[in-house]
N, C-alpha and C positions, 0 to 999 in steps of 0.2 A: 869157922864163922863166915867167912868168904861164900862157902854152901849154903850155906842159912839162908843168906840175904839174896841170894839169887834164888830159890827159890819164890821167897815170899815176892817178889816183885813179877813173878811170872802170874804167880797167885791171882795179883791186884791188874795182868794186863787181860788174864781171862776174862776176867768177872767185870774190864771193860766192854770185851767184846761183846757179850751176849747182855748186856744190860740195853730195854727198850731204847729204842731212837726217841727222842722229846717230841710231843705233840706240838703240831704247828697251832697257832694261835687262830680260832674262827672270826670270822668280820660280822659283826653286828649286825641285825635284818635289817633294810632297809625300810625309810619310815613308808607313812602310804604317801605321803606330798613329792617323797623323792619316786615312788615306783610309779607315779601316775606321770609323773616329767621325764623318765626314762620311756615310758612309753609311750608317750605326746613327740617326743624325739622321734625316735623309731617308723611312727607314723606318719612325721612330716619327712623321715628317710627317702619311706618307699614311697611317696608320694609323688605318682610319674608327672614329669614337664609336658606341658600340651602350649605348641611354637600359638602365639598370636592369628601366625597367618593363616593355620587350620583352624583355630575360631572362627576367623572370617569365612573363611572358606564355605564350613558346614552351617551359618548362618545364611548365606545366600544358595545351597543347594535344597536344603530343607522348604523354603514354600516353593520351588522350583515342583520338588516332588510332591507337595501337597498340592499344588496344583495341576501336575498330570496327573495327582490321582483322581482327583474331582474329575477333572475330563474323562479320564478312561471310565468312572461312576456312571457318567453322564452316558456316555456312546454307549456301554453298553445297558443303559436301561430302555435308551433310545429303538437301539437293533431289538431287545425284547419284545418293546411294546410294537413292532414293526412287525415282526414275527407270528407276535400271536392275533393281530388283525389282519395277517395275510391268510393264514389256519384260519380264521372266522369267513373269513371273505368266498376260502377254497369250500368251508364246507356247506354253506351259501348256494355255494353254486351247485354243489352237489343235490343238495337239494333240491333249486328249481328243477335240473336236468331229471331227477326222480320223478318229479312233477309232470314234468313233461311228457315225460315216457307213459305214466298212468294216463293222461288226457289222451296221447298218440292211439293206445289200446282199446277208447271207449268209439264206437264205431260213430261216425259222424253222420248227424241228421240233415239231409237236402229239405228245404226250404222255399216255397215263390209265395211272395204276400201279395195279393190283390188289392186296390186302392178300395175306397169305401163304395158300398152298394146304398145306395137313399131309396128306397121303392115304394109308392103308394101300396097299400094293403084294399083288400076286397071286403071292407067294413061298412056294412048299409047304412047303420043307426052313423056313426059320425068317421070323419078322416080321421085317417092314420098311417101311421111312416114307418119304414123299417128302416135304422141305421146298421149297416150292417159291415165287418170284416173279416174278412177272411187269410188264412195261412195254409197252405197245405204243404203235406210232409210228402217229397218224389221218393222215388225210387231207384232213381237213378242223375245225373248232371245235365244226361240228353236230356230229360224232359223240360226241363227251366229253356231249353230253347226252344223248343219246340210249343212253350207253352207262348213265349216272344212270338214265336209265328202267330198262332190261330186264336191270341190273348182277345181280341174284339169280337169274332166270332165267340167265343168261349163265353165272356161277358154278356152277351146280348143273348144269349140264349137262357145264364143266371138269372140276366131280370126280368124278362118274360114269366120264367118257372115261379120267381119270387110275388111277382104279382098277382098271380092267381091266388094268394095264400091271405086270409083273415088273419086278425092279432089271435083269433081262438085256433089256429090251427100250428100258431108259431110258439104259443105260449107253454111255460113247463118245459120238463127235463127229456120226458118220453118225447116230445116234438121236436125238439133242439138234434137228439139223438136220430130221430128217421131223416128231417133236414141236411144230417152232415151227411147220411149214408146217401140221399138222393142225391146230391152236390158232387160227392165224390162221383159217384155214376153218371151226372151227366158230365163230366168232364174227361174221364177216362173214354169217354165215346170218340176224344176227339184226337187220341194221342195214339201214336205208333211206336214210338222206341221207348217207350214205360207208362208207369202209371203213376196217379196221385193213391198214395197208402191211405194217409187220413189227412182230414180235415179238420182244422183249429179255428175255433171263435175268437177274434181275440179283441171285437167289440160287437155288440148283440142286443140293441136299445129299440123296444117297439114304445113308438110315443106318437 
């Protein structure tokens, strides 16, 4: 009997061992009013501290720097516009100098103006005047002084030639044209270090 019973107690300490462990009990879900205050928590956790006196602090650095930035805005729109009316100004000049150089290359015309010639005319039927000016084109710079020298001989020998002349012998284009050619020749009669090329009218009134 003694056998018996230790057996069967060996039986019931087996079939303790390998019998599941009891399930632990689960916790209820939490409601949404409690998960929305655990997470309202959470976020005023992590919610870093910023000291008062770095408030102030970046309160008074901020128009600091909005205000050098405006200035630095300002300089440099300033140096732009500075810039590019000196590029206007450079190429400006380029220009004129261009200018210049074409004008330097057009060979230059010498010039002596005679004052006015007034000349009675050889007109039977009634009086009549010549208003008359003259420009002639040299040849050279000698002549302009040279013309200074023998200018009243020169002259007085124009009004003689002019006076022989009627308003019919002055009149029209064909007359105008043999008049410059004699003028020219009588005045080249008078020069030695050049000559007069042409002869300009540059007033020409028979009245």
């Amino acid at each position: 009997m003694a056998k018996k019973r230790k057996t069967e107690l060996d039986i019931d300490v087996v079939d303790e061992e390998m019998a599941p462990p009891p399930k632990a009990e689960e916790a209820p879900p939490p409601s949404p009013k409690e998960g929305a205050a655990a997470e309202e928590g959470e976020k005023k956790e992590k919610k870093p501290f910023i000291h008062p006196s770095v408030l102030k602090l970046g309160l008074i650095i901020l128009p600091i720097l909005l205000v050098l930035g405006g200035i630095g805005f300002g300089v440099s729109s300033y140096l732009k516009k500075q810039a590019r009316l000196a590029e206007e100004e450079r190429l400006k000049q380029e220009e004129l100098k261009k200018q210049e150089e074409r004008l330097a290359q057009i060979p230059q015309i010498l010039t002596y103006e005679m004052s006015r010639f007034f000349v009675p005319l050889k007109d039977k039927e009634e009086e009549k005047f010549l208003s008359l000016v003259i420009s002639m084109e040299l040849s050279s710079d000698k002549v302009s002084v040279e013309l200074d020298k023998f200018l009243p001989s020169i002259r007085e020998a124009m009004f003689f030639y002019l006076s022989e002349k009627s308003s019919a012998n002055l009149s029209g284009q064909a007359n105008m044209e043999l008049l410059e050619k004699d003028l020219k020749l009588l005045v080249n009669r008078n020069l030695q270090s050049g000559s007069v090329k042409k002869v300009l009218f540059l007033e020409y009134i028979i009245q």
